[in-house]
C-alpha positions in Angstrom: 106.1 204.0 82.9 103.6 201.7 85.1 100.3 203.9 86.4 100.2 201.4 89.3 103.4 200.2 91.5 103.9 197.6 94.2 105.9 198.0 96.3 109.3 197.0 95.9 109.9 194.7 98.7 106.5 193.0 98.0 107.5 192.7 94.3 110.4 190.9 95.5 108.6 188.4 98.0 106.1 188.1 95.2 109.0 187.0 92.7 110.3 184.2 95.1 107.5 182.5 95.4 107.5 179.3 93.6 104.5 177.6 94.0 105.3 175.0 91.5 101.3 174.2 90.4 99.6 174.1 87.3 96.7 176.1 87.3 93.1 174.8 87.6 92.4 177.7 85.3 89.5 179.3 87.1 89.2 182.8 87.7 86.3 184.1 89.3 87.4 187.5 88.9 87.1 186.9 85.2 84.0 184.7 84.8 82.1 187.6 87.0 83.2 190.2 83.8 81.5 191.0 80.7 84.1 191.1 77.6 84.7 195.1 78.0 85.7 194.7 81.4 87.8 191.8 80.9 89.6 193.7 77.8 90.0 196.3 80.9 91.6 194.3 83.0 93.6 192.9 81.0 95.0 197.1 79.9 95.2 197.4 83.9 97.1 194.2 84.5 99.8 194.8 81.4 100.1 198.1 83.2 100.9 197.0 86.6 102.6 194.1 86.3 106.1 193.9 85.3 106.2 192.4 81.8 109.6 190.8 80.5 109.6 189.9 76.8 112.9 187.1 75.9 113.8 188.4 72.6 113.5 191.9 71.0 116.1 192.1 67.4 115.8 195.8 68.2 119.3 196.4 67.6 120.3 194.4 64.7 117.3 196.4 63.1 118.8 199.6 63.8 122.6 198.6 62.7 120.8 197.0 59.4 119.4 200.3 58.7 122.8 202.0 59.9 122.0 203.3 62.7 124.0 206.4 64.1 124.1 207.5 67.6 123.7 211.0 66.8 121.0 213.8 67.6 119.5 213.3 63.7 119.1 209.4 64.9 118.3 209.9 68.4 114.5 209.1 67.6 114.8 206.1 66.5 114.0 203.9 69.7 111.7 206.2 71.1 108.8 206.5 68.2 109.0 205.1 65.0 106.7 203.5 62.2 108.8 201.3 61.4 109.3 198.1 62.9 108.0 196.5 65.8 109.4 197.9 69.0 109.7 201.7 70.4 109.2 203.0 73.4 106.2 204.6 73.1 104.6 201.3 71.7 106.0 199.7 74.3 104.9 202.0 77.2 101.0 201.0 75.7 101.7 197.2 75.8 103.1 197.8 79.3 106.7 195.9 78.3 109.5 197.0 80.8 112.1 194.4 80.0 113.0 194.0 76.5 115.9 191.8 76.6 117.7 193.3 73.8 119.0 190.8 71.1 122.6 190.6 70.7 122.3 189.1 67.0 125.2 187.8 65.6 124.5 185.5 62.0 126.4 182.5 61.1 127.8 183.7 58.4 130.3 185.8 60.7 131.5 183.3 62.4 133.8 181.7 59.2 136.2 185.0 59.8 138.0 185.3 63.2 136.9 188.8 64.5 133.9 189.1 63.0 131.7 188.0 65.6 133.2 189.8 68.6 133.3 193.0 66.4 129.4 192.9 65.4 128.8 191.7 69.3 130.7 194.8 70.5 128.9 197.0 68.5 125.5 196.3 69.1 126.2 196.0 73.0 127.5 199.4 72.6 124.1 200.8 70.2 122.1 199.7 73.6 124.3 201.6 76.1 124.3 204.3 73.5 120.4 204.4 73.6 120.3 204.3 77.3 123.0 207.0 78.0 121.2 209.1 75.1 117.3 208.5 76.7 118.4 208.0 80.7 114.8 209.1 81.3 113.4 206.7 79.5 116.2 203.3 79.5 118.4 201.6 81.5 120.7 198.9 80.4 119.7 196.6 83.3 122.4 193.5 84.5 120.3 192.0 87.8 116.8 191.6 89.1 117.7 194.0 91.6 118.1 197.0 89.3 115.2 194.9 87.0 112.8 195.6 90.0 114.4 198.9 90.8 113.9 200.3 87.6 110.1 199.3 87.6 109.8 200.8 90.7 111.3 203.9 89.1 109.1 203.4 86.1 112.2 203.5 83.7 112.5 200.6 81.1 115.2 197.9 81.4 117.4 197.0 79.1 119.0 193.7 79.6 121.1 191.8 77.2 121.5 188.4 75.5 123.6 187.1 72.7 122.1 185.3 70.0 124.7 182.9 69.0 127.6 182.3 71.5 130.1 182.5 68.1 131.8 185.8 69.6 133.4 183.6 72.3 135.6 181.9 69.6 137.6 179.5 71.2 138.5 181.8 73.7 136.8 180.7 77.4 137.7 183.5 78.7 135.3 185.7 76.7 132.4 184.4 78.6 133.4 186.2 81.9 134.3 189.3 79.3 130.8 189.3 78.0 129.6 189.2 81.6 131.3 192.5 82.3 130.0 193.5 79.2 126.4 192.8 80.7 125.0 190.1 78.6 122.9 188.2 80.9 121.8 185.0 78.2 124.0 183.5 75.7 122.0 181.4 72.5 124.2 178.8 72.3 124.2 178.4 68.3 122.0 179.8 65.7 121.5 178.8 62.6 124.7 177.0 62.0 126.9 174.9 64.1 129.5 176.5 65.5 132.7 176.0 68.0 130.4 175.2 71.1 127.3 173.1 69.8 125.4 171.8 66.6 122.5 173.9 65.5 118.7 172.7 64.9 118.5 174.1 61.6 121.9 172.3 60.5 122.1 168.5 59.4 125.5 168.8 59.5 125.6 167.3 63.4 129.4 168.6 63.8 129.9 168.0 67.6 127.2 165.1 67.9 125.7 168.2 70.2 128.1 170.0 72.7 131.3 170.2 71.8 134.0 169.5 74.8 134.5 173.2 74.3 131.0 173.4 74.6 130.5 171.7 77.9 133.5 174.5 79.1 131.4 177.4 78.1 128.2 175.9 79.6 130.1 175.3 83.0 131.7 178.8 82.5 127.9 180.6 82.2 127.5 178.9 85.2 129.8 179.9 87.2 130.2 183.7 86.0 125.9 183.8 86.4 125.0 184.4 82.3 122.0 182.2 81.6 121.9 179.2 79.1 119.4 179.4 76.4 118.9 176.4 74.6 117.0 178.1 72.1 118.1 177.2 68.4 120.0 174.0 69.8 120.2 170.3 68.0 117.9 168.2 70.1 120.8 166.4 71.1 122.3 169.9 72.4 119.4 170.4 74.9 119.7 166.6 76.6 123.3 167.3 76.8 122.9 170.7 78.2 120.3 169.5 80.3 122.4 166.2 82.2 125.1 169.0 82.8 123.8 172.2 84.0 124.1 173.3 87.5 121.0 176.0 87.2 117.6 176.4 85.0 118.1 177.1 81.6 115.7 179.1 79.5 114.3 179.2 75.7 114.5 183.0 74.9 112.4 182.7 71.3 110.9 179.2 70.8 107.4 177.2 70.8 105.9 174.2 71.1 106.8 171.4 68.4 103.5 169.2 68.9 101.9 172.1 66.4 104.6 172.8 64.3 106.0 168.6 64.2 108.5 168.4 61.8 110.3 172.1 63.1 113.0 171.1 65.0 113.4 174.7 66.2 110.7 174.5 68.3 110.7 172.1 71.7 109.3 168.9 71.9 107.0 167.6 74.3 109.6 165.3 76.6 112.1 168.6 76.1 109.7 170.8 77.4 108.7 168.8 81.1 112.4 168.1 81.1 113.2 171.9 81.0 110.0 172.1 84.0 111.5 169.9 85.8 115.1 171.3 86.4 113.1 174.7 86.9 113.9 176.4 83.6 111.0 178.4 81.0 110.3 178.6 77.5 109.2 182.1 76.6 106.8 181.2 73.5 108.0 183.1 70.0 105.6 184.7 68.6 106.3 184.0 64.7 103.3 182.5 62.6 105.9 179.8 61.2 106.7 178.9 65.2 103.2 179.0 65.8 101.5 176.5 62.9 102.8 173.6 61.1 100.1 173.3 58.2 100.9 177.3 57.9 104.5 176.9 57.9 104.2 174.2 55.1 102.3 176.9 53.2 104.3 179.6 53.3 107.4 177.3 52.5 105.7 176.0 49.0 104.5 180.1 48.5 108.3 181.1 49.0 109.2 178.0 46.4 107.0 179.7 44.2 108.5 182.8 44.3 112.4 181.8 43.9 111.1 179.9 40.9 109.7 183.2 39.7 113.1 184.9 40.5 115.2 182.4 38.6 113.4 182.9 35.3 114.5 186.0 35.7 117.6 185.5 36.4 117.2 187.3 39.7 117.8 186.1 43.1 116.5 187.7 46.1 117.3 191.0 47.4 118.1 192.1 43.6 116.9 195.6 42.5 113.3 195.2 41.5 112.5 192.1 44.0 110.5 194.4 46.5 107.9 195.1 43.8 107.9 191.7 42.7 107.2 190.7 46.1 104.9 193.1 47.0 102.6 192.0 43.8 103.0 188.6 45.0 101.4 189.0 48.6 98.9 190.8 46.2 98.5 187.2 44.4 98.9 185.1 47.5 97.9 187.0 50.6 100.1 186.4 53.6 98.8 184.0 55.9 99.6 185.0 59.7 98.5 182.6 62.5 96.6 184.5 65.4 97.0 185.5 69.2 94.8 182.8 70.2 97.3 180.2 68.8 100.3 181.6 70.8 98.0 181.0 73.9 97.5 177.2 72.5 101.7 177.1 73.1 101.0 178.7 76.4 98.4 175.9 77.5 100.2 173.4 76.2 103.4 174.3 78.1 101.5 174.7 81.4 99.5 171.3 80.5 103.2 169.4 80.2 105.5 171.6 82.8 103.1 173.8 84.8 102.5 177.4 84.8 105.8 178.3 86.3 108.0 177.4 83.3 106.3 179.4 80.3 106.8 183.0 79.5 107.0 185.5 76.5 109.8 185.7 73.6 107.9 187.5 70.8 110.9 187.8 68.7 110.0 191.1 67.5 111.8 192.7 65.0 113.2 189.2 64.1 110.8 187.2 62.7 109.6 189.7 59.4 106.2 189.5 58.1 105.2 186.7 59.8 103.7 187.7 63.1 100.2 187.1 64.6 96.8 188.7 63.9 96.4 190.4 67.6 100.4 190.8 68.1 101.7 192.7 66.0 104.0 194.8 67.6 104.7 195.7 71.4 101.1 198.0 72.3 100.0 194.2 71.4 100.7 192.4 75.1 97.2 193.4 76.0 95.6 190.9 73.9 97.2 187.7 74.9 96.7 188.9 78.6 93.0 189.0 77.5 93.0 185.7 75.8 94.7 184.4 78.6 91.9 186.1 81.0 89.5 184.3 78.6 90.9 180.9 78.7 90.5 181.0 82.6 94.0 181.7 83.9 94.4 184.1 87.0 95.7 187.0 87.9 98.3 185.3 89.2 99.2 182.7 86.7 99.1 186.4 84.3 101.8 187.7 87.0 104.2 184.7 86.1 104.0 184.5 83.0 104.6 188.1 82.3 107.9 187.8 84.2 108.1 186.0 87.7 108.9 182.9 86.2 112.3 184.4 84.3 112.6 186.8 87.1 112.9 183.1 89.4 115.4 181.9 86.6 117.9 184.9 86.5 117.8 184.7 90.5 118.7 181.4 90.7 121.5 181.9 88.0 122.9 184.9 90.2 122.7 182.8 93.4 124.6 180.2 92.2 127.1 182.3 90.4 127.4 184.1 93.8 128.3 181.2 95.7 
């Protein structure tokens, strides 16, 4: 997919280093170009680096629009209008590691089975797509085949569960999902659950990790699945954080010094915490993660609308609410923060933790109509490497973010699982 390769040994020196700095942000190679050659760099670095992206809802996409594996269907991943990943989108932006989104919603978890049965299915859609397109995918369990697979110039396919609700109470599911090759597990999503409390719940079930909870964290450990504390109560995360034995990541999250009453997002303290134990955030691209006076806006627009609903004794999803949405982004025009914004998250992450601990998790195909003037979809990775280029950052502070730094994570997780 790449037009330009390193070597693979040298991509794996290259991925070890850890210099642990925070960039000065001075690039001569970029201060020396006018704007069209930056904008060309930036195309020639998306293409020659390897670019990892946290969080791609690619499959619960597909399964909502019920998806078959079968020749009629087989086009799907590959080139599509609709939503915001394929792979010939991708192969523009330069992306070779979506990690594919095991999504599971709360709601599942209230019925024993349901989980594990949406979690097997999905896991199965991506090995599906890879056995169906093996010129194209691979559904990718180490940095050895991550790196192999570049070399190749085949994208990789890796896997994380959004919500760890398929384990049940059952700790030996975690090693199961392992063989199954998820290589993250969300701890919670949008509801507490049997292992922690959720940042979008008040209910505060477990006061953060549950003592079943700290079993499944040690079990990730040990079994080399990574432990992302995206989604998490802030109590979670210091929990997670005194108890861990490896770095932890944030798949899909931002920074909550612009967004300050979105608990979602990391706070300042959370984020040099996660720096210091080695982990990354990989910044979500979502104009509601990206702006708090934005977020506020669109939450009064959406009042609005349910108002509108209930005098019509409607509620959402409804026949007839598409039009009546559609002529209300005709009233109130969508607001959508913009790339330079994400890079604002960026900065501040590398201002607070260094350079080594932020990355991307766009979030595509999970966060609806809400993404960023200049990201769109993934051809869009260009852009914020050019904003980047702008703001001063090198080539090699581009190189980490766009995948070292998770590349040093999942290592790290696989040595320690290996010993």
């Amino acid at each position: 997919m790449k037009t330009i390769h390193f070597p693979l040994l040298a991509l794996l020196g290259f991925f070890l280093c850890t210099c642990g700095r925070a960039p000065e942000n001075t690039s001569e190679t970029a201060t020396e170009m006018t704007d069209e050659e930056l904008r060309d760099h930036a195309d020639d670095l998306a293409q020659e680096y390897l670019i990892t992206d946290g969080h791609v809802d690619l499959p619960y996409r597909l399964k909502v629009k019920n998806f078959k594996l079968d020749k009629e269907y087989l086009g799907i991943p590959i080139e599509t209008d609709a939503g915001d990943f394929d792979y010939v989108r991708a192969v523009e932006g330069g992306l070779d590691a979506p990690f594919m989104s095991i999504y599971i919603p709360s709601g599942l978890q209230k019925e024993p089975g349901e989980s594990p049965a949406l979690a097997d299915s999905l896991i199965n859609m991506v090995k599906g797509i890879a056995d169906a397109h093996p010129d194209k995918f691979r559904v990718t369990t180490s940095t050895e085949q991550l790196l192999q697979n570049f070399e190749d110039g085949v994208m990789s396919l890796p896997m994380g569960m959004e919500n760890g609700s398929p384990i049940e109470d059952k700790i030996e599911r975690v090693q199961e999902y392992y063989d199954k090759g998820i290589r993250y597990i969300t701890l919670t999503h949008a509801k507490d659950n049997l292992i922690c409390d959720s940042s979008y719940d008040t209910t505060a079930t477990h006061g953060g990790l549950s003592d079943f909870g700290r079993d499944v964290v040690k079990e990730m450990n040990r079994v080399g699945i990574m432990v992302d504390i995206s989604h998490v109560s802030d109590k979670t995360f210091w929990q997670v954080v005194e108890m861990t034995d490896v770095p932890m990541i944030a798949s899909h999250s931002s920074v909550r010094y612009f967004t300050p009453d979105f608990e979602r997002n990391m706070d300042d303290d959370m984020i040099k915490r996660l720096g210091e134990e080695g982990g990354v955030i990989q910044i979500n691209f979502g104009s509601t993660f990206l702006d708090g006076a934005l977020r506020s806006r669109q939450d009064s627009l959406r009042g609005v609308f349910m108002e509108r609903l209930a005098a019509k004794n409607m509620k959402y999803g409804d026949e007839g609410t598409d039009e009546m949405q559609e002529a209300f982004r005709e009233e109130f025009p969508t607001l959508y923060s913009d790339v330079n914004m994400v890079a604002d998250h960026i900065d501040r992450v590398v201002e607070l933790a260094g350079v080594d601990h932020v990355g991307f998790g766009s979030d595509f195909d999970g966060v609806g109509d809400s993404l960023p003037t200049g990201l769109k979809d993934v051809a869009d990775y260009p852009n914020l490497i050019y904003t980047l280029l702008k703001r001063g950052y090198s080539d090699e502070d581009i190189q980490k973010m766009c995948s070292g730094n998770v590349i040093r994570v999942w290592k790290a997780v696989e040595a320690a699982a290996a010993k």
